[in-house]
Every structure is written in structure tokens, then in C-alpha cells.
PDB file of N, CA, C and O in Angstrom:
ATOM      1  N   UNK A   1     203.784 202.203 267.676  1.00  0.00           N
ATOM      2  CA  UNK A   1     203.767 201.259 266.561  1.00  0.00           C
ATOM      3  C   UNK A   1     203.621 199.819 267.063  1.00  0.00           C
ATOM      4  O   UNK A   1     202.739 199.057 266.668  1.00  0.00           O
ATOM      5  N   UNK A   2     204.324 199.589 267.739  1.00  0.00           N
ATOM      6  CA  UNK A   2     204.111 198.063 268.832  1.00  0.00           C
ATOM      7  C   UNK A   2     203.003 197.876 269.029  1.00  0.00           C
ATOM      8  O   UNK A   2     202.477 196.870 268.552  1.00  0.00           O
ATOM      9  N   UNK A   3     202.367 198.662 269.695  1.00  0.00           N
ATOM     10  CA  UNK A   3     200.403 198.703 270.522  1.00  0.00           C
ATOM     11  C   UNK A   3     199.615 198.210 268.750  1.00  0.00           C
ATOM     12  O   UNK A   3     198.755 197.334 268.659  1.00  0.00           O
ATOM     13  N   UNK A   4     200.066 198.864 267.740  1.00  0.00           N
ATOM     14  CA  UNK A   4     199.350 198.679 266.562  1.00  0.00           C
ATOM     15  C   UNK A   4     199.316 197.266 265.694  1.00  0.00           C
ATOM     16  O   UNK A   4     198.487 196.761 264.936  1.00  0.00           O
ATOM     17  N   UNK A   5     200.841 196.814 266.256  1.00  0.00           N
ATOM     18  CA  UNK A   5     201.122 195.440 265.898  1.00  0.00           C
ATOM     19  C   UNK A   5     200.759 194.772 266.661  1.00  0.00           C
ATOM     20  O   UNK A   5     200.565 193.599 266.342  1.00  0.00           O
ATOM     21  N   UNK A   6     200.499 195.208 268.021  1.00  0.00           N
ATOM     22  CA  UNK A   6     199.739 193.681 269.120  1.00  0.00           C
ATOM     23  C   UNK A   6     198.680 194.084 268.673  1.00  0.00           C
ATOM     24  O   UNK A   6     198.337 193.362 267.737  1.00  0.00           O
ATOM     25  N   UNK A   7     197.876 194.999 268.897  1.00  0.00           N
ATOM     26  CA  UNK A   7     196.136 194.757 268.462  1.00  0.00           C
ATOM     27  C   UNK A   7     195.659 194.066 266.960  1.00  0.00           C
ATOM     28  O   UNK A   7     194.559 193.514 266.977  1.00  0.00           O
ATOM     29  N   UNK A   8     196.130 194.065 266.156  1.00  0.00           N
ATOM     30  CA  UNK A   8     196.177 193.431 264.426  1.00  0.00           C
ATOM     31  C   UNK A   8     196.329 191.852 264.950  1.00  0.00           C
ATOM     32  O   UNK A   8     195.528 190.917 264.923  1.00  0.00           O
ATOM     33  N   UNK A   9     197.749 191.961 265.456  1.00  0.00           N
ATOM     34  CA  UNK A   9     198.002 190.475 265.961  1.00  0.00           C
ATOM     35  C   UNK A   9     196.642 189.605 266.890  1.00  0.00           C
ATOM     36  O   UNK A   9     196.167 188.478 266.755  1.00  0.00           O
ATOM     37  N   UNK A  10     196.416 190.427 267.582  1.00  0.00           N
ATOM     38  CA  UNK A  10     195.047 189.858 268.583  1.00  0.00           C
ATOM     39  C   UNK A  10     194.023 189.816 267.997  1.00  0.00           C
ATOM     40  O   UNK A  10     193.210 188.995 268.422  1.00  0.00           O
ATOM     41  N   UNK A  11     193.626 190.658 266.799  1.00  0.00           N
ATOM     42  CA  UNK A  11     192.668 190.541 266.150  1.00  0.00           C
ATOM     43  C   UNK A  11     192.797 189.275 265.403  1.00  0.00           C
ATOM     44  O   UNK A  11     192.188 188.229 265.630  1.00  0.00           O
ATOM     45  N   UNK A  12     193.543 189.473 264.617  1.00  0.00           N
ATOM     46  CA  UNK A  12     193.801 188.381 263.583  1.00  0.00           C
ATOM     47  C   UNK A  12     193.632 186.910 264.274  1.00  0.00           C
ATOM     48  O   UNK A  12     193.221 185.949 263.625  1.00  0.00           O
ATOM     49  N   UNK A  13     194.045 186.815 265.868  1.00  0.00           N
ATOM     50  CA  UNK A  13     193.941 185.448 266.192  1.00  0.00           C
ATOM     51  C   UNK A  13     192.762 185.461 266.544  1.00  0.00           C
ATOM     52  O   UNK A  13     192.073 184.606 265.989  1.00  0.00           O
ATOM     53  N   UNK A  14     192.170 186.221 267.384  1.00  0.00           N
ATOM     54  CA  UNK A  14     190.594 185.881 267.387  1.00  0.00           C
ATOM     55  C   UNK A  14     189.780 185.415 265.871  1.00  0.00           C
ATOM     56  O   UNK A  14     189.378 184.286 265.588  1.00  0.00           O
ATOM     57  N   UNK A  15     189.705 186.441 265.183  1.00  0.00           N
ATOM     58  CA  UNK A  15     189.491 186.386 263.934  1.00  0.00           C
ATOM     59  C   UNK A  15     189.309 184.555 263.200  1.00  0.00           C
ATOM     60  O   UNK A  15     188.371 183.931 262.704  1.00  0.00           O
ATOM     61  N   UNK A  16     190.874 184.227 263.519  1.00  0.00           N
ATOM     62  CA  UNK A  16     191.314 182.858 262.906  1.00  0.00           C
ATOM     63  C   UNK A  16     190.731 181.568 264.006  1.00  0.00           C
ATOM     64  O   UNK A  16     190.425 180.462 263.561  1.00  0.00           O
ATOM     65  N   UNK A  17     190.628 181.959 265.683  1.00  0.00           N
ATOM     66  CA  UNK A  17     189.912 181.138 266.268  1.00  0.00           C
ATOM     67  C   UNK A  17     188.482 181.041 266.128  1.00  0.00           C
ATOM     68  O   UNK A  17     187.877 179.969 266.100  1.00  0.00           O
ATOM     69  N   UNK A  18     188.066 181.935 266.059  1.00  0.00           N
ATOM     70  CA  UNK A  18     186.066 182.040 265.405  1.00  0.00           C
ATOM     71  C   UNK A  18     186.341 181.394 263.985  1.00  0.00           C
ATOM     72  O   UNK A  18     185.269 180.855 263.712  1.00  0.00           O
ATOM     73  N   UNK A  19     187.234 181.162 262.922  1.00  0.00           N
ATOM     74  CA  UNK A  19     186.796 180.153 261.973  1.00  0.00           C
ATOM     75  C   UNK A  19     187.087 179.311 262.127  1.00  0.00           C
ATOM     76  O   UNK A  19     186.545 178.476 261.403  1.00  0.00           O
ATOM     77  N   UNK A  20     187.893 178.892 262.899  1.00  0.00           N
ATOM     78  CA  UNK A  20     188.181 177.099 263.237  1.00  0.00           C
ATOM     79  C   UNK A  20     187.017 176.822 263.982  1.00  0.00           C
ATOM     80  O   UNK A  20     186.247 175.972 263.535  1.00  0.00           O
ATOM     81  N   UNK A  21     186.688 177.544 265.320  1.00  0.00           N
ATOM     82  CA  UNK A  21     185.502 177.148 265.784  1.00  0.00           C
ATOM     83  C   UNK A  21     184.581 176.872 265.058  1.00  0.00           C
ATOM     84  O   UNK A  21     184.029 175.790 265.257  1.00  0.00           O
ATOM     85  N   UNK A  22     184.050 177.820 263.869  1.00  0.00           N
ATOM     86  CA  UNK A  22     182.688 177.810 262.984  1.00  0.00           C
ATOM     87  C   UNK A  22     183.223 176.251 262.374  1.00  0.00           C
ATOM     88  O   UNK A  22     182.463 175.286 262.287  1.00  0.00           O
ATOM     89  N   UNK A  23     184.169 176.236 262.116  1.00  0.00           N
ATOM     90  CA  UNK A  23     184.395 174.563 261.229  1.00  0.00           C
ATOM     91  C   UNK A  23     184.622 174.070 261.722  1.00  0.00           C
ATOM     92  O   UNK A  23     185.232 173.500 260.818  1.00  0.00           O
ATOM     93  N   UNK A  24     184.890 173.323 262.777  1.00  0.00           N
ATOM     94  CA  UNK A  24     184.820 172.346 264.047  1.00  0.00           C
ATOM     95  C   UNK A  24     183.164 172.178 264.484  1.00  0.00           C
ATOM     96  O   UNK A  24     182.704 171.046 264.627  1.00  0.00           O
ATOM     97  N   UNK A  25     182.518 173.100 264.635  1.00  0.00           N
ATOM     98  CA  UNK A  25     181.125 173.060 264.914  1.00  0.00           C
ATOM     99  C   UNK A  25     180.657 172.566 263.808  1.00  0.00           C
ATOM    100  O   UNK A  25     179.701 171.841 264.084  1.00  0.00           O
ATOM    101  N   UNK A  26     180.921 172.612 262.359  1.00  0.00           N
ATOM    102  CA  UNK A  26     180.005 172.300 261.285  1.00  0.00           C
ATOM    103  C   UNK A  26     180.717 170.749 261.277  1.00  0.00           C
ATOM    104  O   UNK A  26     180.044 169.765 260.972  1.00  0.00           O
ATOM    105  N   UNK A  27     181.480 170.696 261.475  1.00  0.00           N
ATOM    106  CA  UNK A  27     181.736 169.227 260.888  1.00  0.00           C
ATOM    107  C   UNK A  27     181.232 167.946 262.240  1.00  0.00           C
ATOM    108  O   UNK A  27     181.088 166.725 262.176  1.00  0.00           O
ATOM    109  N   UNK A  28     181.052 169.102 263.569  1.00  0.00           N
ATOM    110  CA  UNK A  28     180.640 168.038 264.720  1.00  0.00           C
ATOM    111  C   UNK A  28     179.016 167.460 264.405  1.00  0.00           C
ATOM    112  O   UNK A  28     178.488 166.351 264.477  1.00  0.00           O
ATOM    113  N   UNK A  29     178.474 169.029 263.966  1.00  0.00           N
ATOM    114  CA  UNK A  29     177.125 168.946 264.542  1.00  0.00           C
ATOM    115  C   UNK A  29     176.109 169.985 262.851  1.00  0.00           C
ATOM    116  O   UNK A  29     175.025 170.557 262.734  1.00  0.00           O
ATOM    117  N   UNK A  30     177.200 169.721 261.989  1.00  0.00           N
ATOM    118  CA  UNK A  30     176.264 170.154 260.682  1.00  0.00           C
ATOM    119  C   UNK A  30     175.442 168.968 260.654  1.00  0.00           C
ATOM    120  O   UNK A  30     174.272 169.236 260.928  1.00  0.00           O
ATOM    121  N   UNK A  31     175.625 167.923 260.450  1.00  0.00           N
ATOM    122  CA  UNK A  31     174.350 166.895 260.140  1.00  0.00           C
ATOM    123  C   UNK A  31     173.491 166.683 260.637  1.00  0.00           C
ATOM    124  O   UNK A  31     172.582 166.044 260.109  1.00  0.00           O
ATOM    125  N   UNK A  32     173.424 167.330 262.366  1.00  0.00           N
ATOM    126  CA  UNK A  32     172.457 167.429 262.908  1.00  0.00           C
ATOM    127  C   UNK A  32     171.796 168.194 262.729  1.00  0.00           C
ATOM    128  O   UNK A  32     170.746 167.692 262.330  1.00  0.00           O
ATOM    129  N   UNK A  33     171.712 169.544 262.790  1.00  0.00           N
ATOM    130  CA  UNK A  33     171.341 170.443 262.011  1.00  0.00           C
ATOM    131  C   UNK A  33     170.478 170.315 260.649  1.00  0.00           C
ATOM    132  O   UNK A  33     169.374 170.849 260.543  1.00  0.00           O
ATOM    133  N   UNK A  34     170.891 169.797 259.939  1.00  0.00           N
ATOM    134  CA  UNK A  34     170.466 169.773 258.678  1.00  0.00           C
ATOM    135  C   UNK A  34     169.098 168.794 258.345  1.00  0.00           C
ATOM    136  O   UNK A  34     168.026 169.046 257.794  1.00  0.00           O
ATOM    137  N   UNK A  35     169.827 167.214 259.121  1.00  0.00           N
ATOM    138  CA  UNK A  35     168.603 166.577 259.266  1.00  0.00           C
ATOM    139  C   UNK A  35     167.591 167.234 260.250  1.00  0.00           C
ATOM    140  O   UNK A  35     166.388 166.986 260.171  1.00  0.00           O
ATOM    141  N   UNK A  36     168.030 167.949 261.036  1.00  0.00           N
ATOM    142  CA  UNK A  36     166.491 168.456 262.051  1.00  0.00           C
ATOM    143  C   UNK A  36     165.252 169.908 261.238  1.00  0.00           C
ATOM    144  O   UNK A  36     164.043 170.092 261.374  1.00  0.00           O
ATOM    145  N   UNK A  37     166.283 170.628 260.461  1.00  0.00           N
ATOM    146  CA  UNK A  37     166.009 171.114 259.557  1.00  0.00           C
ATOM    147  C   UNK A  37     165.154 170.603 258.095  1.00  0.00           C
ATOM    148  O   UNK A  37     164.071 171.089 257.767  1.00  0.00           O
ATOM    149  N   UNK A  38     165.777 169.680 257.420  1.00  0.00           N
ATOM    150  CA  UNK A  38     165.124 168.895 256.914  1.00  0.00           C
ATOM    151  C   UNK A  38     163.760 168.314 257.508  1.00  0.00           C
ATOM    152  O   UNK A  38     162.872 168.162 256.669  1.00  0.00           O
ATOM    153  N   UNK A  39     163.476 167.988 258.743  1.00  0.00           N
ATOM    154  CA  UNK A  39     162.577 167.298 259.267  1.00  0.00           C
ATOM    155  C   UNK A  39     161.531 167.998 259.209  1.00  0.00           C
ATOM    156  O   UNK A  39     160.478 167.643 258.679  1.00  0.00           O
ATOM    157  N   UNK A  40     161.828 169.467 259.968  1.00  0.00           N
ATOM    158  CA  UNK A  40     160.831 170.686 259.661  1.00  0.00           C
ATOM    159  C   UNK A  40     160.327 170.888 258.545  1.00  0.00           C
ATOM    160  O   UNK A  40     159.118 171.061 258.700  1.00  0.00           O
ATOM    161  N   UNK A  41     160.552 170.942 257.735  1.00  0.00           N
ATOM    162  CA  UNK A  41     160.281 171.637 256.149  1.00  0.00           C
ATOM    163  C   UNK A  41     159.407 170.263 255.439  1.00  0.00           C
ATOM    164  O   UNK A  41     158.680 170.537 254.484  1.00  0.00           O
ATOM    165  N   UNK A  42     159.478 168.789 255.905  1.00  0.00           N
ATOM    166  CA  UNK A  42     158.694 167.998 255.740  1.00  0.00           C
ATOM    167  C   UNK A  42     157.625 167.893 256.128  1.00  0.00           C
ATOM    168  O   UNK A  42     156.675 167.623 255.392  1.00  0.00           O
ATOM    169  N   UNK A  43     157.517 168.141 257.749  1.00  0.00           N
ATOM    170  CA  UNK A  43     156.459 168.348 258.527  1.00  0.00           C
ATOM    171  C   UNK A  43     155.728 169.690 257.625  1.00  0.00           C
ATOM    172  O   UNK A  43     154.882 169.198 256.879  1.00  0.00           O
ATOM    173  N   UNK A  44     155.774 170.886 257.496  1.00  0.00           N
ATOM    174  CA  UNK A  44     155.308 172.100 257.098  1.00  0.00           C
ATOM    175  C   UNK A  44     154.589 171.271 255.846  1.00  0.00           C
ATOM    176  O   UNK A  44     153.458 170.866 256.117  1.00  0.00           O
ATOM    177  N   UNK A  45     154.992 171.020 254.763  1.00  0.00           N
ATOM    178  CA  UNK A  45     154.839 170.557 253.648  1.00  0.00           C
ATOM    179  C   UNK A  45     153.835 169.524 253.466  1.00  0.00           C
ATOM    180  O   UNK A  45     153.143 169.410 252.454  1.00  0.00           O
ATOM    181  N   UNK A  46     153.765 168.461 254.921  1.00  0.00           N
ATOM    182  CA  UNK A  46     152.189 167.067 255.052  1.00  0.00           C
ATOM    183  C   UNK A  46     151.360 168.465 255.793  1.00  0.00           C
ATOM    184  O   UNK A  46     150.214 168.541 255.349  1.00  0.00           O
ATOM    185  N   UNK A  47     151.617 169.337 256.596  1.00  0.00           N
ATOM    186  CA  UNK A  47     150.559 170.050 257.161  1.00  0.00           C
ATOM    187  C   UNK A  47     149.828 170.792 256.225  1.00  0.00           C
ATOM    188  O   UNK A  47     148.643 170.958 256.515  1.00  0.00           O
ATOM    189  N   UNK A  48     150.252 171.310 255.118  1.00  0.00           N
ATOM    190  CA  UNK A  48     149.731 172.459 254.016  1.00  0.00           C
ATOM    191  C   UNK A  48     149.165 171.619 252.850  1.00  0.00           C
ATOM    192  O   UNK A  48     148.617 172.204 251.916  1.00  0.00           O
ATOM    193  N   UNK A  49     149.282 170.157 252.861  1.00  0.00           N
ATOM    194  CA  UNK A  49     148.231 169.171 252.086  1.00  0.00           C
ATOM    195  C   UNK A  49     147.279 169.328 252.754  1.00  0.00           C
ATOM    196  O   UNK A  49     146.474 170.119 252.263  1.00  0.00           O
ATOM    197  N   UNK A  50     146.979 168.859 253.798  1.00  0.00           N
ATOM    198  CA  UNK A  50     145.892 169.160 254.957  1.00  0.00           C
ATOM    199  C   UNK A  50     144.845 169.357 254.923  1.00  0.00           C
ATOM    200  O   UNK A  50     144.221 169.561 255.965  1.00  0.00           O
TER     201      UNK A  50
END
């Protein structure tokens, strides 16, 4: 029963460190992202006037 409560437990913290990571990453480097993204979809869009 112990082994069942450490593995849940280990899960759960991994689990909870991969979403802090995912939101630490979005709030460092979402705007970069987005504007470089954005940039693309502008470019595509003057090329297909063309």
C-alpha cells in the first residue's frame, strides 16, 4: 500500500511540475512565440496576393 502511495505521490508531482513549467514558459516566452507566429501568417498572406 505504501509503494501505491509513493508512486501517485511522484506522479502527481511530476504531473504538477510539467504545469508550472508549461506556465512559466508561456508567460517567459508566449509573446515571442506569438509575434513570430503572427509574422508568418503575414508573410504567407503578401505571398498569395502575388
Amino acid at each position: 500500500m505504501q509503494l501505491v502511495i509513493t508512486a501517485i505521490a511522484v506522479i502527481a508531482g511530476m504531473t504538477f511540475s510539467l504545469a508550472i513549467a508549461l506556465l512559466v514558459e508561456e508567460f517567459i516566452f508566449g509573446e515571442v512565440f506569438r509575434l513570430f507566429f503572427a509574422r508568418q501568417a503575414v508573410r504567407v498572406k503578401a505571398e498569395q496576393k502575388h
